[in-house]
TIDREN-575902 format. One record per residue (C-alpha): residue number from 0; residue in three letters; x, y, z. Coordinates in Angstrom, 3 decimals. Layout:
// TIDREN-575902
[atom NUM "Ala" [X Y Z]]
...
***
This chain:
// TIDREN-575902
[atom 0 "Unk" [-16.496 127.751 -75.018]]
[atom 1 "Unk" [-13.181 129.654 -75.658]]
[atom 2 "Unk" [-11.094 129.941 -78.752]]
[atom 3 "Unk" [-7.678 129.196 -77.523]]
[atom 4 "Unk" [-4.226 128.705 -79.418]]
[atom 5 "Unk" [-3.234 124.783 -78.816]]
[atom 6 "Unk" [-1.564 123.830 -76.169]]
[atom 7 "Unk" [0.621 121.566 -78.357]]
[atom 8 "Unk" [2.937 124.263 -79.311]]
[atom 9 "Unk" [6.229 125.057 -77.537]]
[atom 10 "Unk" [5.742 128.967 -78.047]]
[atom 11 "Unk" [2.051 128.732 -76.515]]
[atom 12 "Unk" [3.051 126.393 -73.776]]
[atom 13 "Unk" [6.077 128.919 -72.779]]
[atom 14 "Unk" [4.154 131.870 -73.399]]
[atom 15 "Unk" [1.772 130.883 -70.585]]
[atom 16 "Unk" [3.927 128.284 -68.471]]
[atom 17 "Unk" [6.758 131.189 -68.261]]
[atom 18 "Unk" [4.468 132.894 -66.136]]
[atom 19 "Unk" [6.131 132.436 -62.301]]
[atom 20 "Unk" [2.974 132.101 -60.704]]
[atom 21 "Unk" [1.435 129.699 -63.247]]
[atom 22 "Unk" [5.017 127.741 -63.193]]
[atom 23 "Unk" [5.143 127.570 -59.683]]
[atom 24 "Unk" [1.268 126.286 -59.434]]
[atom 25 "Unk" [1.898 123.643 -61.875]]
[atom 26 "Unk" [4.852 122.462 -59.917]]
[atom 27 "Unk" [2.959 122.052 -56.637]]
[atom 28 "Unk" [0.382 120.551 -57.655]]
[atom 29 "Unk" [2.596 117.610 -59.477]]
[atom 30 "Unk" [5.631 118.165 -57.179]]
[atom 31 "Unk" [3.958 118.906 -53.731]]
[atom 32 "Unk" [6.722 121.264 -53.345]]
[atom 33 "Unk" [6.190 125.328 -52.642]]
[atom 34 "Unk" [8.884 127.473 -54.894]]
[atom 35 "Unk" [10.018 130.975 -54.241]]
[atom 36 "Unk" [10.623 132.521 -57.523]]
[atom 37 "Unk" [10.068 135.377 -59.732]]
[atom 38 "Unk" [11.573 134.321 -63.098]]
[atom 39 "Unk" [11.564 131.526 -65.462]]
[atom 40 "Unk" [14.058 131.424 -68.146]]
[atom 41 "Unk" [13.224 129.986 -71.792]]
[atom 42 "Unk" [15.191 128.452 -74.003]]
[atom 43 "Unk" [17.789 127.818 -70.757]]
[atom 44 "Unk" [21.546 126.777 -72.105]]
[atom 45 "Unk" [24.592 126.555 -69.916]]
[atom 46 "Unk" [28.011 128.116 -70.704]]
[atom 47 "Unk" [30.434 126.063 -70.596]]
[atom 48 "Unk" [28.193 123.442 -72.183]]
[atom 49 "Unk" [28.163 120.170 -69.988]]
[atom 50 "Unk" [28.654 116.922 -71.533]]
[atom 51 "Unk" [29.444 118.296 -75.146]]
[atom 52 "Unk" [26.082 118.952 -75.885]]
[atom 53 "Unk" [24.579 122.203 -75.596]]
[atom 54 "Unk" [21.419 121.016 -74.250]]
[atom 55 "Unk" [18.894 123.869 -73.612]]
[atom 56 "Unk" [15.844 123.868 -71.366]]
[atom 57 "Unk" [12.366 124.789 -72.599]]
[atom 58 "Unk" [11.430 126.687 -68.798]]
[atom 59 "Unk" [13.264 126.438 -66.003]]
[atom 60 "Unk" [13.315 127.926 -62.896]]
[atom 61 "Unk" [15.594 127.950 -59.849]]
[atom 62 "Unk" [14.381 128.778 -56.566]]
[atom 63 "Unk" [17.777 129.393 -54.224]]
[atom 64 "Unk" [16.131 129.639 -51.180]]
[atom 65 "Unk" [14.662 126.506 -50.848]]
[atom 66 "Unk" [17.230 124.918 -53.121]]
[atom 67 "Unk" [15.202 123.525 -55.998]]
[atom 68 "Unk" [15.444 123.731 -59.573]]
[atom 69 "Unk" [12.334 122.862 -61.584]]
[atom 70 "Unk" [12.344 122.453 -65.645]]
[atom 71 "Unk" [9.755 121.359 -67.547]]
[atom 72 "Unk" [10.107 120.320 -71.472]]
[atom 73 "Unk" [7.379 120.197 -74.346]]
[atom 74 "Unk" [8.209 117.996 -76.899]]
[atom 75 "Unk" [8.114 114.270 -78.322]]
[atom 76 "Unk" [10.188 112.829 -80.050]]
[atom 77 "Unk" [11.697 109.064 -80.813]]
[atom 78 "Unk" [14.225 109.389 -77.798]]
[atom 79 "Unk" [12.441 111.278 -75.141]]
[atom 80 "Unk" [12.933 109.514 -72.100]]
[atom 81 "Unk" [16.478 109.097 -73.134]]
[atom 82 "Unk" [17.002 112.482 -73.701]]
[atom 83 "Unk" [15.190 114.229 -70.658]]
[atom 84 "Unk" [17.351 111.913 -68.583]]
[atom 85 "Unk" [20.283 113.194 -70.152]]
[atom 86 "Unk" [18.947 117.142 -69.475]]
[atom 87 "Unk" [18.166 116.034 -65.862]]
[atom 88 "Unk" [21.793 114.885 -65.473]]
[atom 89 "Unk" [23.473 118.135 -67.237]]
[atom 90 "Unk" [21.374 119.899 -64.299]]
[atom 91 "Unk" [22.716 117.711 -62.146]]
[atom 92 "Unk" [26.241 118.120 -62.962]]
[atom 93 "Unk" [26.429 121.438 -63.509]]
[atom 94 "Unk" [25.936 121.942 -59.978]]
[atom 95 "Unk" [28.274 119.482 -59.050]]
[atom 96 "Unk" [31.429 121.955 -61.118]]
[atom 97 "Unk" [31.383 124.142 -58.343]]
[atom 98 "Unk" [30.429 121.866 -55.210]]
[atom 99 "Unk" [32.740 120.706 -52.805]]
[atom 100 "Unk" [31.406 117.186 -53.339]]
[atom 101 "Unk" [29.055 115.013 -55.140]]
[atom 102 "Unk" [25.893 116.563 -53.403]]
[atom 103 "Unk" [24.369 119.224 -55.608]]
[atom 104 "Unk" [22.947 122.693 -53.990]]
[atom 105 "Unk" [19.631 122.517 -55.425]]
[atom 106 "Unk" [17.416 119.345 -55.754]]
[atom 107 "Unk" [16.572 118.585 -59.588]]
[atom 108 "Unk" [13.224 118.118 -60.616]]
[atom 109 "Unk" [12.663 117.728 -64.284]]
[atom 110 "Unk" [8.928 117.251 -66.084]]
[atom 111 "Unk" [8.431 116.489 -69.336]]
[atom 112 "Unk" [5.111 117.138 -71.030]]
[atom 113 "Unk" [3.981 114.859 -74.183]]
[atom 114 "Unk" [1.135 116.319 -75.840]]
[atom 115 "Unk" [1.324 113.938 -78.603]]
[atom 116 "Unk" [1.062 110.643 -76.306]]
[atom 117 "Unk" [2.841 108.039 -76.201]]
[atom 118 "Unk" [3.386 104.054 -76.730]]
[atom 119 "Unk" [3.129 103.116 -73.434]]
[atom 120 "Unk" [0.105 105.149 -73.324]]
[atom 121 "Unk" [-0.091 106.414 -69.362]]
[atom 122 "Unk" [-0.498 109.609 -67.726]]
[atom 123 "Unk" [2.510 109.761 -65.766]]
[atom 124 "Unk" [5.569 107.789 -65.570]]
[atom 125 "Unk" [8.231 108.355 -62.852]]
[atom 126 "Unk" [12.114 107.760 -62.514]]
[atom 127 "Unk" [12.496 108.487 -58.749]]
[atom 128 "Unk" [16.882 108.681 -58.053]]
[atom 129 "Unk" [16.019 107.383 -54.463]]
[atom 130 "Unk" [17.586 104.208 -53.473]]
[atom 131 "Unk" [15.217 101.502 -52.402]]
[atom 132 "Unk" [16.402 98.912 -49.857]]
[atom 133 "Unk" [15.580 94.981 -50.944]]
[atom 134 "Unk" [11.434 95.251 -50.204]]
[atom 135 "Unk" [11.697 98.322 -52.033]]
[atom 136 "Unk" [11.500 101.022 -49.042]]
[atom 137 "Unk" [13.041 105.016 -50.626]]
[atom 138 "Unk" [16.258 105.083 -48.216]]
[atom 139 "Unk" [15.208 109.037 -47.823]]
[atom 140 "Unk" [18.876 109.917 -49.595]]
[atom 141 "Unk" [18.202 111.691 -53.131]]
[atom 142 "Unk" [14.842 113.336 -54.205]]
[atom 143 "Unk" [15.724 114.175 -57.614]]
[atom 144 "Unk" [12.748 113.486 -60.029]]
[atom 145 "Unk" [11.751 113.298 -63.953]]
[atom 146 "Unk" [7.944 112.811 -64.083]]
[atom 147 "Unk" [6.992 112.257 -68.025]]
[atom 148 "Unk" [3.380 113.740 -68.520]]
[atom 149 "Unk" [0.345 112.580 -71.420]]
[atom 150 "Unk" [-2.819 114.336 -71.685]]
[atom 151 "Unk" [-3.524 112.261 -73.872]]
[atom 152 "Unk" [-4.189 109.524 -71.609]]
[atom 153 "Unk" [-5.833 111.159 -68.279]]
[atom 154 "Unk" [-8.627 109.143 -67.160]]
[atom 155 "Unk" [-11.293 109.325 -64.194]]
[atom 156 "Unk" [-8.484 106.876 -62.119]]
[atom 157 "Unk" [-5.616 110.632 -62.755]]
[atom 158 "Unk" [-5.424 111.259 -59.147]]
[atom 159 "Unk" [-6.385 115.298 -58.578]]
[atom 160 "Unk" [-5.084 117.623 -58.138]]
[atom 161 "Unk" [-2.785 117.267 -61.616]]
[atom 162 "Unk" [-6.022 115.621 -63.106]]
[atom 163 "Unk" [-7.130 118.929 -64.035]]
[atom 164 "Unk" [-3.902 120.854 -65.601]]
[atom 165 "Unk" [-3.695 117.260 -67.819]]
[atom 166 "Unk" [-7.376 117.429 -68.778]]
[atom 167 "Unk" [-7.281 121.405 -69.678]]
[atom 168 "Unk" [-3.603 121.012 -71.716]]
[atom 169 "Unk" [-5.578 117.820 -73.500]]
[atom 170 "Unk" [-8.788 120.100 -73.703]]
[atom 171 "Unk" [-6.816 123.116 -75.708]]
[atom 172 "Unk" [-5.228 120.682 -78.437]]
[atom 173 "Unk" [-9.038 121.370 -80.835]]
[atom 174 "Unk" [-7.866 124.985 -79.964]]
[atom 175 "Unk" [-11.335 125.329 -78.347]]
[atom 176 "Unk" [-11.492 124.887 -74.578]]
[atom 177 "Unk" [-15.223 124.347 -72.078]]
[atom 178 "Unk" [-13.859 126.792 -68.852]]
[atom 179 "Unk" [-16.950 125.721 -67.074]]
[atom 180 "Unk" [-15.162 122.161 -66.865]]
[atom 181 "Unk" [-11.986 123.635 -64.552]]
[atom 182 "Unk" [-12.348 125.282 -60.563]]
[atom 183 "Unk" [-8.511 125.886 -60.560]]
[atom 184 "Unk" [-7.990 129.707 -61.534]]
[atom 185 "Unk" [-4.893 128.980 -62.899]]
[atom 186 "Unk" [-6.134 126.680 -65.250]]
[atom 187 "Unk" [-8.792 129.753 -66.258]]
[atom 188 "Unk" [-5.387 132.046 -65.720]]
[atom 189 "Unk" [-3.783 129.997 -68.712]]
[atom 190 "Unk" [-6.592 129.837 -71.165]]
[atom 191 "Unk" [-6.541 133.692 -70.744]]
[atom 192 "Unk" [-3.028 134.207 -71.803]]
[atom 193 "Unk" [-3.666 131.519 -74.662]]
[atom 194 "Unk" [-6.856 132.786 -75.894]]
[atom 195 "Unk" [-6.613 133.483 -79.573]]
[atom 196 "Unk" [-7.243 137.218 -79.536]]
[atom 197 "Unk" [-4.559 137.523 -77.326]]
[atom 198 "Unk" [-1.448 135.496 -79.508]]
[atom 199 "Unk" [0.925 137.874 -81.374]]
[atom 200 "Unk" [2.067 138.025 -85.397]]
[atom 201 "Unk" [5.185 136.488 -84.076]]
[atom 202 "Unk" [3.556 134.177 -82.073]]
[atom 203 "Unk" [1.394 132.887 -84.433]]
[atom 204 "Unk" [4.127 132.806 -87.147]]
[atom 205 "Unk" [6.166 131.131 -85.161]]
[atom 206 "Unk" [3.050 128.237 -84.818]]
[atom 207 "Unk" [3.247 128.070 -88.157]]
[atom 208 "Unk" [6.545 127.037 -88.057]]
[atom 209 "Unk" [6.200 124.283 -85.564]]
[atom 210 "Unk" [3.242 123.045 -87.467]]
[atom 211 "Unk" [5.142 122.630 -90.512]]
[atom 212 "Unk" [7.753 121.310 -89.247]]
[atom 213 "Unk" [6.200 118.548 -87.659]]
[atom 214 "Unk" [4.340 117.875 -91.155]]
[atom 215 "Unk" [7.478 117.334 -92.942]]
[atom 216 "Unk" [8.453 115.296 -89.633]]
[atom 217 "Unk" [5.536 112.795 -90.638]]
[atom 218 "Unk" [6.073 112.912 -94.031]]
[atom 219 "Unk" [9.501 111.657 -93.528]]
[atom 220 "Unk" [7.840 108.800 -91.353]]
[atom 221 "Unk" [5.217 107.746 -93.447]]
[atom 222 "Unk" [7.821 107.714 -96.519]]
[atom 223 "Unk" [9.664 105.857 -94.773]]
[atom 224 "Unk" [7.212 102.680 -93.415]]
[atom 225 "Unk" [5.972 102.885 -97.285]]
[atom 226 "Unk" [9.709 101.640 -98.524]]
[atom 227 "Unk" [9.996 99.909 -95.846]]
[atom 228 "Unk" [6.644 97.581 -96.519]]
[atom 229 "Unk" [7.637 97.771 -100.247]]
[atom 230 "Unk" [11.129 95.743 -99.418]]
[atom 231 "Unk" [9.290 93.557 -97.266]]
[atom 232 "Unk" [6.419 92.904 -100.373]]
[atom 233 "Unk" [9.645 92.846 -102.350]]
[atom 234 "Unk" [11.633 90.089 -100.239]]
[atom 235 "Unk" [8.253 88.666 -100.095]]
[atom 236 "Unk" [7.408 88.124 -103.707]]
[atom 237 "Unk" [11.107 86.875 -104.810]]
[atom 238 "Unk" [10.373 83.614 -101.997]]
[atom 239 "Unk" [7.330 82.893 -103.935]]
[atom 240 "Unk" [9.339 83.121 -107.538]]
[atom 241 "Unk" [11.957 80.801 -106.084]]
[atom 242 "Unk" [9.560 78.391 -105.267]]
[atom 243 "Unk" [7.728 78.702 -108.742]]
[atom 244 "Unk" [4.126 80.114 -107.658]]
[atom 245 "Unk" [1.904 81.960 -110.452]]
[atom 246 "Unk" [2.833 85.434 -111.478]]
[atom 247 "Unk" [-1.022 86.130 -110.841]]
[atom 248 "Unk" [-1.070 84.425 -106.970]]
[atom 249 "Unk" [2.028 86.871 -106.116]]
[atom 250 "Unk" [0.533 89.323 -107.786]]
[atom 251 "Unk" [-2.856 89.440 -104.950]]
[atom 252 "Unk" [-0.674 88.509 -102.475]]
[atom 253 "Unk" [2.270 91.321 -102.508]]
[atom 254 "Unk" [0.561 93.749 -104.911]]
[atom 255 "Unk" [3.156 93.875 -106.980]]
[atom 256 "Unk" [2.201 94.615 -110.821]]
[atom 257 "Unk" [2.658 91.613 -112.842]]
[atom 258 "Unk" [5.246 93.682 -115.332]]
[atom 259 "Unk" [7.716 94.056 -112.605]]
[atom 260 "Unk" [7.292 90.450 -111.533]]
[atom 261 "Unk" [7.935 89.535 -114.889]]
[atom 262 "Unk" [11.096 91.648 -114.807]]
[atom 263 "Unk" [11.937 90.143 -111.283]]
[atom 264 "Unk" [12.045 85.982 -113.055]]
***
């Protein structure tokens, strides 16, 4: 077993996704596409900002040549599959500035990781930009993609070979990873750039950050479904006054004290 920094924060996933040859693995293997590059850009903003947002890119990478740009987010939030469609489209029209027409140079491929899961709780989700004819055939027009990965939910049906990169990103959240479990060198690649001997002061202060951020995150939710259940015990227990029930029945039923029910007649 290996002592590894999680997985589930951005600066460890960028610190070993930024690597081109890692980056470019992980994209084959869920893409099926081969990229030619050798740099990946973090934190990725573009100036002039499209669409009045200055939307920035966790990695991204283009590869010129064979006219494909590939980002990949880490995060999870309320709106994520609203908002990585919105990223995919500033990509998109970007491009489209300083074309000649509505065809972009560079095919857009945009994959969002969610370490934290999700409610629809599946490994991979897909919006493919292809139209379909009426029995649902891909016309072969527009390959632009947004794949929306969970760990969290890999299962012995994951088809390889992305089984593996979502069952070693699940694997480092207990920040304690079994290599003996993984053949892809990659996979063995990462865990050596996230092994916990090798993360930095900044690094890890930086973790620290993230993780207390996200604390005060779910603070703020659980405050708020505790009011919330409060007005709905509140709403509740002033029905049961109207129609002239026992202070002591609402009191078991709502839990509220008998003094404030009192106060509430």
């Amino acid at each position: 077993m290996k002592k590894v920094a999680s997985l589930r924060y951005g600066v460890i996933f960028k610190k070993a996704f930024s690597q081109p040859a890692i980056f470019t693995a992980f994209a084959q293997d869920f893409l099926g596409i081969t990229l030619n590059i050798d740099h990946v850009e973090t934190e990725k903003s573009f100036d002039p900002i499209v669409g009045k947002v200055d939307s920035r890119f966790d990695l991204f990478a283009e590869d010129k040549e064979n006219r494909i740009i590939v980002d990949i987010q880490h995060v999870r939030s309320t709106d994520h599959y609203d908002r990585f469609l919105h990223y995919h489209c500033v990509a998109l029209l970007e491009q489209v500035a300083n074309s000649k027409n509505y065809s972009p140079n560079l095919t857009v491929f945009t994959i969002v990781l969610l370490t934290s899961g999700d409610r629809h709780k599946v490994d991979m989700a897909t919006i493919d930009f292809d139209p379909k004819d009426r029995n649902g055939k891909a016309l072969g027009e527009i390959s632009h993609k947004i794949l929306y990965l969970c760990p969290k939910y890999v299962s012995k049906e994951t088809p390889q070979p992305y089984r593996q990169w979502l069952e070693a990103i699940d694997d480092s959240l207990d920040e304690e990873v079994d290599e003996s479990r993984y053949d892809n060198q990659m996979i063995h690649d990462v865990f050596s750039l996230i092994e916990k001997s090798a993360i930095s002061p900044q690094e890890l202060a930086r973790m620290k950050e993230e993780y207390n951020q996200e604390e005060m995150k779910k603070a703020r939710y659980l405050s708020g479904v505790e009011a919330g259940e409060a007005q709905t015990q509140l709403a509740i227990a002033e029905k049961m006054l109207k129609e002239g029930l026992a202070h002591t029945m609402i009191h078991k039923i709502t839990g509220i004290s008998l003094r404030s029910l009192k106060e509430m007649d």
